[in-house]
C-alpha positions, 0 to 999 in steps of 0.5 A: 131325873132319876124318878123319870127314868124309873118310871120310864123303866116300869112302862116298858117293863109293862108294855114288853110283858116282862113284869106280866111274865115274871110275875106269871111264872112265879105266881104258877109257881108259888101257888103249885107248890103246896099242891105239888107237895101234898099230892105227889105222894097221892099221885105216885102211890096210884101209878100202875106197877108201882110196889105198895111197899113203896108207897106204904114207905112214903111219908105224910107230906107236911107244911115242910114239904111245901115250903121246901117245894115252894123255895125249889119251884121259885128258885130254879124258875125264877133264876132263869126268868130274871136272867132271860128278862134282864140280859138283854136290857142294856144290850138292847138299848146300845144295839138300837142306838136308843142309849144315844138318843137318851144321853142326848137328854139331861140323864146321867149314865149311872141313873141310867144303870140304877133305873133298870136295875130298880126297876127289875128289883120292884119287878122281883119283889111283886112277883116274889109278893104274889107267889107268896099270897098263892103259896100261903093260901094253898098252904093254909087249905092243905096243911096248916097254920104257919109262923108269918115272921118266918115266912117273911123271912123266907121270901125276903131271903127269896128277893135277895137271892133272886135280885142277885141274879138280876144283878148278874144279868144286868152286867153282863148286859152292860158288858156286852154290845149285843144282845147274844154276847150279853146271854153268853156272859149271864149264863156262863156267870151263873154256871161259874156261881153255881160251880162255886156255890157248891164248893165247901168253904167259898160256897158258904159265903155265896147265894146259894146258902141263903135258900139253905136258910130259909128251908131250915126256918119251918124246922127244928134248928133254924141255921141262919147264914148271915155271912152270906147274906152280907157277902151276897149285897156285898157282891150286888153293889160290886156288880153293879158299881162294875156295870155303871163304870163299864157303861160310863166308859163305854162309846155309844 
């Protein structure tokens, strides 16, 4: 039953636009990066007015740039496409009255909650793919040959941080009966992440620093940041164990 409502979830994330605009947006993303990289410096120095001092101190963009600008494009586009596309999911379903006519079925409200989250999960990581394929291409034109372990890494670190805020939007859905009080929930949680993602200690321990990794992986001293990757699937399963309980509690 489970693969049922998986596949149910994967036709209307087809038939709604919602993979073709996530995958869109970070597609755009990951293949400007590189571009945005090598040519923003090009493109400044040719502005009217601007003092060839400051140019001249500007230097050589490198493969660093690009990743760098690559992780920045995909995460901030990324997080508020994941939460827009996936806030409403639950919500929506219960508003409608379409939860009713599936629990009339065979389903369990648990798998209910896993296929939309698989299903977004599998949305992320084709798009994330994807966003990659262009960012290698256009890196490997302009710039130059790259590790493939360390750009694996990155990406997956990428799908991690990303399926967090899916997470996230999903709980909000299923703590919300409407689509707006769903919205209000998602984005005040990512304001309350990011406030706390930037604090000294407990910041460490949060998503945020998983980016950190991966733009240190194409430099000299990598920093790996286990804690925060373990602390990060920690807080998805909690999340999500949250969301099965509030909708198996929840009158439909």
């Amino acid at each position: 039953m489970f693969a049922t409502l998986l596949r149910k979830e994967m036709r209307e994330q087809r038939r709604t636009f919602r993979l073709w605009i996530l995958i869109g947006v970070l597609v755009v993303s990951g293949m400007m990066s590189p571009l945005l990289a090598k040519y923003t410096p090009l493109l400044l120095s040719a502005i009217p007015g601007v003092p060839p001092q400051l140019a001249a101190i500007i230097p050589p963009p490198t493969i660093l740039d690009s990743f760098t600008q690559y992780i920045k494009n995909i995460t901030q586009f990324g997080i508020i496409v994941v939460i827009v596309l996936t806030m409403g999911v639950m919500a929506q379903e219960v508003e409608r009255g379409t939860a009713a006519m599936l629990l009339t079925k065979p389903v369990s409200r648990s798998a209910v909650i896993l296929a939309k989250w698989a299903a977004g999960g599998i949305a992320v990581i084709a798009a994330v793919a994807l966003a990659a394929l262009g960012c290698a291409f256009y890196t490997l034109v302009l710039f130059e040959p790259f590790s493939l372990a360390n750009f694996l890494i990155l990406n997956g670190l990428i799908v991690v941080y990303l399926v967090f805020y899916l997470t996230l939007a999903l709980l909000a859905s299923s703590l919300a009966r409407t689509q707006a009080i769903a919205a209000a929930i998602a984005f005040g949680g990512l304001i309350l992440v990011l406030i706390i993602d930037a604090l000294p200690v407990i910041g460490d321990k949060l998503p945020g620093q998983l980016m950190s990794w991966a733009g240190s992986l194409f430099t000299s001293n990598p920093q790996p940041a286990w804690p925060a990757l373990a602390a990060c699937l920690v807080i998805i399963t909690l999340f999500l164990g949250i969301a099965i309980f509030r909708f198996s509690r929840q009158e439909i």
